[in-house]
C-alpha positions, 0 to 999 in steps of 0.5 A: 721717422715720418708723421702719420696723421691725416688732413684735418686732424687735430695736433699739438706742437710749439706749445699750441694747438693746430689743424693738419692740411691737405699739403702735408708730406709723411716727412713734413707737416703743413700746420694752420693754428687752430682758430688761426688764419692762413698767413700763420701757417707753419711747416713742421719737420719729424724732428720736432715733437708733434702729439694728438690733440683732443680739443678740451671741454669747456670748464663748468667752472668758467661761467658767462653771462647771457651775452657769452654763447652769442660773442664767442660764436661771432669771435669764432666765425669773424676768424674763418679765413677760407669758408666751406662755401662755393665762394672759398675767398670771401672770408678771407678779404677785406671787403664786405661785397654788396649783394649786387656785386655778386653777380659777376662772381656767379656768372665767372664761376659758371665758365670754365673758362672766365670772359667777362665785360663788367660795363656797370655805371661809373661808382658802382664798385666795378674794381671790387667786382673784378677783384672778387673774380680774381681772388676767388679764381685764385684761391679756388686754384682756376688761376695761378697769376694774374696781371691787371693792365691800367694807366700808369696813373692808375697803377698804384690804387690797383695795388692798394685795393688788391692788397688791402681788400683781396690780400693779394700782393702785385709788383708794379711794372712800370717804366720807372720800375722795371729795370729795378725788377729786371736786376733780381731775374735769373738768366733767361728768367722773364719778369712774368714768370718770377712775379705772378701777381702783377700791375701793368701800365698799358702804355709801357706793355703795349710797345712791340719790344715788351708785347712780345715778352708778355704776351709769351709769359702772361698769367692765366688770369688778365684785368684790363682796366677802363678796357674802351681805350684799349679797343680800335674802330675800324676807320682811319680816325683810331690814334696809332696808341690805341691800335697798338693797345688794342694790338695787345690785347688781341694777342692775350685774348688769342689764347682760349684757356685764359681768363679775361676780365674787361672794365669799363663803364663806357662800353660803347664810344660811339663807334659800333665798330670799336664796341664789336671789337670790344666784345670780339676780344671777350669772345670772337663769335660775339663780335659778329652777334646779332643783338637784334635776335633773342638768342644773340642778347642770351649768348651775349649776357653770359658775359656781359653785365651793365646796370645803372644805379637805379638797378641796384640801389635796391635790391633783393626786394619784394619788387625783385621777385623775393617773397619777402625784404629779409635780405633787401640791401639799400646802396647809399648812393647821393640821390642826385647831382644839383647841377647850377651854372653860373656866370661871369663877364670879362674885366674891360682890360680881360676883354681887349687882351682877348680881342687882340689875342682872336685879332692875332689869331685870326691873322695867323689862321688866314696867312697860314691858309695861303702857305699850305696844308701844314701850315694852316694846320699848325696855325689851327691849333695854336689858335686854339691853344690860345683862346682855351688858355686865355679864357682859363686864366691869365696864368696859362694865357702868358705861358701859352704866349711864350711857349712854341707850339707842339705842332709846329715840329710837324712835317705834315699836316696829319702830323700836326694834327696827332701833335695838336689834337691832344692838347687842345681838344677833349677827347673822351679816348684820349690815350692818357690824361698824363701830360695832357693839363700842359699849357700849349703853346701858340708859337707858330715858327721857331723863326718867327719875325720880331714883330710877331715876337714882340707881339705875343711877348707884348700880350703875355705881359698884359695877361700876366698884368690881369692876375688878381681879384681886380682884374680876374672876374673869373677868379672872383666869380670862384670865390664867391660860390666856392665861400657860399659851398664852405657855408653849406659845409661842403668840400669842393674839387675846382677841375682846371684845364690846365697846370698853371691855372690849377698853381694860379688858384691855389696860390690865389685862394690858399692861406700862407702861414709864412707871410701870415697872409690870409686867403679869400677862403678863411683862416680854416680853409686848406687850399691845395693844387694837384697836377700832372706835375706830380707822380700818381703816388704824389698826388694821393699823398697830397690829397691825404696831406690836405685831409690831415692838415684840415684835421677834424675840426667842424668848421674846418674845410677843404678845396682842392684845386686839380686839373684832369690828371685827377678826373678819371679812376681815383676816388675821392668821395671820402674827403670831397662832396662836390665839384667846380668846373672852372674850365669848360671841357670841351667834351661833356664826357670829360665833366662826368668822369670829374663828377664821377670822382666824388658822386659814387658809392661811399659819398655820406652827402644824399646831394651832390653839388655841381657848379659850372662857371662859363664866361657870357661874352667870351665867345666859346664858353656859351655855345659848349655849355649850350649844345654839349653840356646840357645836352649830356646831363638831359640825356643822363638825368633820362636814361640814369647813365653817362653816354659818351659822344663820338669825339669827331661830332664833339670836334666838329661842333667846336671847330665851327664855334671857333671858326666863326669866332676867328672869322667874325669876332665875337659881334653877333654871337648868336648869328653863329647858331645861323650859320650853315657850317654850325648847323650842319655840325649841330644836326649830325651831333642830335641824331648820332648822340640820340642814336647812341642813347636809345641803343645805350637805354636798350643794352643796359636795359637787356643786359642788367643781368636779369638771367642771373635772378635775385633768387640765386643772388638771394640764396647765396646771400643767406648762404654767406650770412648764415656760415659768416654771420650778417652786418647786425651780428657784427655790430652787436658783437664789437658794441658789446664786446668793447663795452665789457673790455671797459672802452668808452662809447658815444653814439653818432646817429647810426655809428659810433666811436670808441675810446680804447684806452682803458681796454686790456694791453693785449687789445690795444697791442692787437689794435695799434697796427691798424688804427695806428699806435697814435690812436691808441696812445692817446685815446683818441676816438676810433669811428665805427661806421654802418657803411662798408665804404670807410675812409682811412682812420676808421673802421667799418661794421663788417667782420673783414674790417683789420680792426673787427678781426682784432677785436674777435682775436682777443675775444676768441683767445680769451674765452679759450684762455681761463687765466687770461687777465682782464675782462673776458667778454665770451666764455665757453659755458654759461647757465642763463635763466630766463623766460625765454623758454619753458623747459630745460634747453642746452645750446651748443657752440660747434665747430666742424671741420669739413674735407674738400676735393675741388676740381680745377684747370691744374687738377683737384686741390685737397683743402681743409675748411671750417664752420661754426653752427649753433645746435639746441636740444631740449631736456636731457641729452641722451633723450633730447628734442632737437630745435630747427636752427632757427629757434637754436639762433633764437636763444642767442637773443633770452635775456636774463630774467633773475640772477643764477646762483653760481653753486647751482650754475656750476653743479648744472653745467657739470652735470651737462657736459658729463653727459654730452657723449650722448648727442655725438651720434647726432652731432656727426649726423648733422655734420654728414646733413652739411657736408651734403648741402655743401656739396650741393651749393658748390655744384649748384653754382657751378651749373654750367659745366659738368667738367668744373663739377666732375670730381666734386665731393666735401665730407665731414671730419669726425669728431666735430668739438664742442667749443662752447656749451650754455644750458638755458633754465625756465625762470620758476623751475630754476628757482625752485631748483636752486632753493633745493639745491640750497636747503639741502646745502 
């Protein structure tokens, strides 16, 4: 026995109703519920009893009111989980994209082969951006896997977001996690041939003996996450991880049939020869690029797009060339950072120990200096390590005094400074933020005498004495503005250099429900610490902890003490709105990408505040903050972006500040910025940093993606609203519906909240997984917010929300099932009369299926997809006048303007639907006029290559169903017809 039907068809098994797909065999059908989404498909085998379905007409019987046609359409379409569009993946993730995300979507889908540098500005959504490339390659069958490569710290928000707004599944590779994966391999199986989608810490992969493993098994489809760290400059000043990473790489890169995917808001370093890397691995040919020609920028912006968020906080606009703002998209990102410096001075007892601590250091420097290269190296850093950590706090100073040195193992001087640099210095390529908020240590020589010994012990007793309120003017200094932030209701981040300092504050400023003691910050204030002591995971856990912990209360409030392990690629703008620099980075990049974590789409505060506490007679605070800090944020606050100082010109003007500082103490100050050493540094630093700003204001100037026109982002939005329905839809429809299913709404300026308790058991069942069982036992508020960018516990006004589908679940289910018990929101017939129109008008709910043949890399795939459209015909249906879509939409707006008496209600739509054979000759005419237009979207976007169009065809499956049929009558004349109907009664 074997199954005859065709893709597309409509069958009835297991008690329901389902769709037949391409992937059917004669001995095995492959089954989508109708109505249902992809994770319910089912196989079915010749055994089990499969019929014909024919999709029943609505019930004359089963009348709605004037709210029913429009809340079933959105039911309907909220449930289309793979759209008959170009885009196949978009209804089926969980993000809504802004328009301006699109376009590196158009610009992959007009490649054959995807190579792409996504360099937009720090908050702008370039994880969406690389997500939305990635599902819709795989979904369209272009790829079969896909590996992201990021930071270990970074690997677990990956998954997060591909799982929760891609629905894509990825393994962790990490070095505590692949010897558990390795133990489920078959022999001679490797790990990326048995997981497809996987997340790869770049650190773990790079090495020689896992490179080779992976680049032989990689997937067609690679990520490389904050991609500049991953590149090498072409002098002897590129760290060996970097080489081997950007070793890596290249090798993935080789291959010209793979896509490739670069992300990085930093593009340019500093170093021309770094970026040309960068883009020789996206293209070979574009490493050498003329960017001064016309044709050179043209070949380069096929695959490179970087905008500032002035390119699209508004956007599809008249001022972009549109005709009209119909389709205007404004972004809420926080207007401005206020950016306020402020000072403090050392106590008397802070300022001898930091007097005797240079006099140390200083000492130690000159000795060295007779000894050799190695040792003056050595000295050098353990200089450093003491200055930075003592003008942190006095925790990191005493841990810094009884720490040895990471230099000192060295064996030479180049080594040392390998050792050294990354502890002490902040560089802006750092190769990884994991263990680099350490206190380092100042040791010099594991056989130190005893009197050195005695006198580093001596002076970390003396910082350990200066802990405290009375002592510590610094921590004073914090605590005072972080009380006048939580006055303002703001949230703060304090970013510490180091580890103990980060555990100094919180132990300072938290309150101890265990000892009952109360912290500066009041009784309501939560204080928690995150460090590099914690894994990735640990840290996201205590930042959640501290959220639930200060709860929802309005004078509740948080600060969350954190060093840098924090500062780049996590995103906390949902629980924090501004930020404290209590340690000065030595390199101004560093203080953006602090900033970047709480200023970046999503943030609800217009302003960000940005605090910076630095020491006025400490000798080094002033100088850094003067020559680099405020020079970075002039620079941004005239160009709109961060741009990044090459490390060595940052290195060089610090160098100078502590030399002088060594050599001359701290009298004098200001002869420093005198001193010939300092202005050479200075000079260099102005003209390379300026140079880098003007190319940095030209490339994001070049290549804001102008050659992908807002009229083809435009066209493609309404595209995707049209067949998937618009934010105003979607708010209308869950408002109305959880108004009829009885839940109680309060209004919240744009938002609202919503109280389900008294709502159907079905929906609240639907509901518990999503907002969680808790929510909904106890009736607790659900918040639905207008922004797309939602924090954990509420929902957002988007149909790819888990709580909207719920939601449209149940409204859908319902309205098809006439016995369903409680309110039922949406039915499938209605009679309405109204003012709205001035003759007899029909609007029909339809449902048509459409076939697919999509050619791809591995060959055309056969796919079933569905769409919902609203046609209107006045009069009678054999001779009806049919309304542009438009006006059909239009109706979904009529109001009531009297009550519909429900004998004459029912005798009209029976009459209706009796008739309705009539329009099917127009129904599967409008459905070959779709099928047409589909194939031309998906042709259109795919302009570039005929190969990736050659094969190319949609057609409509015949019968389309009517799913809901709503009969629209003039006010006068249906009044007249009732009284008629009921004389004759």
């Amino acid at each position: 026995m074997s199954f005859t039907f065709s893709a597309g068809s409509l069958v009835k098994a297991r008690g329901r109703e389902w769709v037949v797909l391409p992937e059917s065999e004669p001995d095995l059908l492959v089954l989508r519920p109708l109505g249902g989404s992809d994770d319910d498909i089912a196989a079915v085998f010749p055994f089990e009893p499969v019929e014909e379905a024919h999709f029943a007409p609505p019930e004359p019987t089963d009348l709605g009111d004037q709210r029913a046609a429009g809340l079933l359409r959105t039911a309907l379409r909220v449930g289309f989980r793979s759209g008959a569009g170009p885009f196949r993946s978009l209804a089926g993730i969980a993000v809504e994209p802004r328009a301006y995300q699109l376009v590196p979507l158009l610009m992959a889908l007009r490649q054959k082969t995807v190579r792409l540098l996504i360099s937009d500005d720090v908050g702008i959504g370039k994880t969406v951006e690389a997500g939305l490339v990635a599902s819709e390659l795989l979904a369209q069958g272009e790829a079969s896997g896909l590996a992201v490569l990021c930071s270990p710290a970074l690997a677990e928000q990956w998954q997060q977001e591909l799982r929760g707004k891609f629905g894509i599944d990825a393994e962790l590779v990490l070095s505590s996690t692949v010897s558990r994966l390795e133990r489920g391999l078959d022999l001679g199986q490797s790990l990326f041939d048995r997981y497809p989608n996987v997340i790869v810490s770049t650190d773990f992969i790079k090495s020689p003996r896992h490179r080779d493993d992976f680049v032989r098994h990689c997937p067609d489809l690679v990520i490389v996450d904050e991609a500049h760290t991953c590149v090498a400059a072409d002098d002897t000043s590129t760290s060996a991880q970097s080489q081997l990473r950007y070793e890596l790489l290249r090798r993935v890169a080789e291959d010209a049939e793979r896509h490739l995917l670069l992300v990085t808001a930093t593009p340019h370093s500093g170093k021309e020869s770094a970026f040309r890397n960068l883009l020789g691995l996206v293209k070979p040919e574009l490493a050498d690029v003329n960017l001064e020609s016309e044709a050179g920028r043209k070949q380069l912006a096929q695959h490179f797009v970087a905008r500032k968020r002035a390119d699209v906080r508004q956007y599809l606009t008249k001022e972009d060339g549109l005709a009209d703002d119909s389709l205007a998209e404004r972004t809420a990102f926080p207007s401005d950072r206020y950016f306020k410096d402020e000072t403090y001075k050392l106590s008397p007892g802070y300022r001898a120990l930091l007097d005797d601590a240079i006099a140390y250091a200083s000492e130690r420097v000159e000795e060295a200096g007779g000894q050799g290269k190695r040792e003056a190296r050595i000295a050098w850093w353990s200089a450093i390590a003491l200055l930075r950590s003592l003008v942190s706090s006095p925790a990191a100073a005493a841990q810094t005094l009884t720490t040895r040195s990471a230099a000192a193992i060295a064996a030479s001087a180049e080594e040392a400074d390998k050792l050294g640099a990354p502890l002490n210095s902040d560089a802006a390529d750092s190769d990884a933020m994991e263990g680099m908020d350490v206190a380092p240590g100042a040791e010099t020589d594991e056989g130190a005498s005893s009197s050195v010994k005695s006198r580093l012990a001596e002076l970390a007793e003396r910082a350990a004495e200066l802990e405290g309120l009375e002592k510590d003017l610094k921590l004073k200094a914090l605590i005072k503005h972080l009380k006048a932030l939580l006055a303002d209701g703001y949230n703060p981040i304090v970013f510490c250099r180091y580890i103990p300092t980060a555990k100094y504050l919180a132990e300072q400023l938290a309150n101890d429900p265990e000892t009952k003691k109360r912290g500066p910050l009041g009784a309501k204030t939560v204080v928690k610490a995150v460090t590099g002591e914690l894994s990735p995971q640990q840290r996201i856990e205590r930042i959640e902890a501290l959220a639930t912990e200060a709860g929802e209360d309005a004078a509740a409030r948080r600060v969350l003490i954190a060093t840098d392990c924090l500062s780049e690629g996590v995103n906390l703008q949902h629980y924090f709105d501004a930020v404290v620099h209590y340690d000065l980075a030595w390199n101004p990049t560093r203080h953006d990408q602090r900033e970047g974590r709480v200023d970046r789409y999503g943030q609800r505060r217009d302003e960000v505040r940005v605090i910076t506490l630095y020491g006025d007679d400490n000798g080094i605070d002033g100088k850094v903050l003067e020559v680099l800090i405020k020079k970075h944020r002039q620079i941004k606050k005239d160009l709109g972006i961060s741009v990044s100082i090459p490390d060595e010109l940052s290195t060089g003007v610090t160098d100078a500040i502590v030399e002088w500082l060594l050599m001359r103490n701290r009298e004098n100050e200001d002869a420093l910025f005198g001193a010939d050493a300092f202005k050479v540094s200075k000079a260099k630093l102005e003209n390379d940093w300026n140079s880098a700003a003007e190319r940095e204001r030209q490339s994001r100037s070049r290549f804001a993606q102008r050659s992908i026109h807002p009229e083809e982002v435009a066209r493609e939005v309404a595209s995707i609203r049209e067949a998937l329905g618009g934010a105003g839809e979607i708010r209308t429809f869950v408002r109305e519906s959880l108004g009829a299913l009885n839940a109680v709404l309060r209004d919240n300026g744009d938002d609202f909240t919503a109280q389900v308790g008294g709502t159907p058991a079905g929906l609240r069942d639907a509901l518990a997984p999503t907002v969680g069982a808790e929510v909904v036992e106890k009736d607790r508020e659900i918040p639905f917010r207008s922004d797309p960018a939602v924090a954990r516990g509420e929902a957002a006004l988007v149909r790819t929300d888990p709580v909207v589908g719920a939601l449209a679940s149940h409204v859908l289910n319902a309205a098809l099932d006439t016995q369903a018990d409680g309110a039922r929101p949406a039915r499938r017939c209605g009679v309405i009369t109204t003012e709205a129109v001035s003759t007899r008008t029909t609007l029909l709910l339809v449902r048509y299926r459409f076939h697919l043949t999509l050619p791809s890399r591995s060959g055309e795939r056969q796919l079933v997809a569905e769409d919902a459209r609203l046609l209107a015909f006045e009069g009678a249906p054999k001779n009806g006048v049919w309304l542009t879509p438009e006006r059909a939409a239009g109706l979904l707006e009529a109001t009531a303007s009297e009550n519909t008496d429900p004998h004459f209600g029912e005798r009209t739509m029976t009459r209706i639907l009796g008739q309705l054979p009539d329009v099917n000759d127009y129904l599967e005419t409008y459905g070959d006029e779709l099928a047409a237009e589909l194939d031309a979207a998906h042709r259109r976007v795919r302009t570039a290559s005929g190969e990736i169009v050659r094969g190319l065809s949609v057609t409509a499956q015949k019968p389309a169903d009517i799913l809901g049929s709503y009969v629209y009558l003039p006010a006068t004349a249906a009044s007249a017809a009732a009284a008629s109907a009921g004389v004759s009664a």
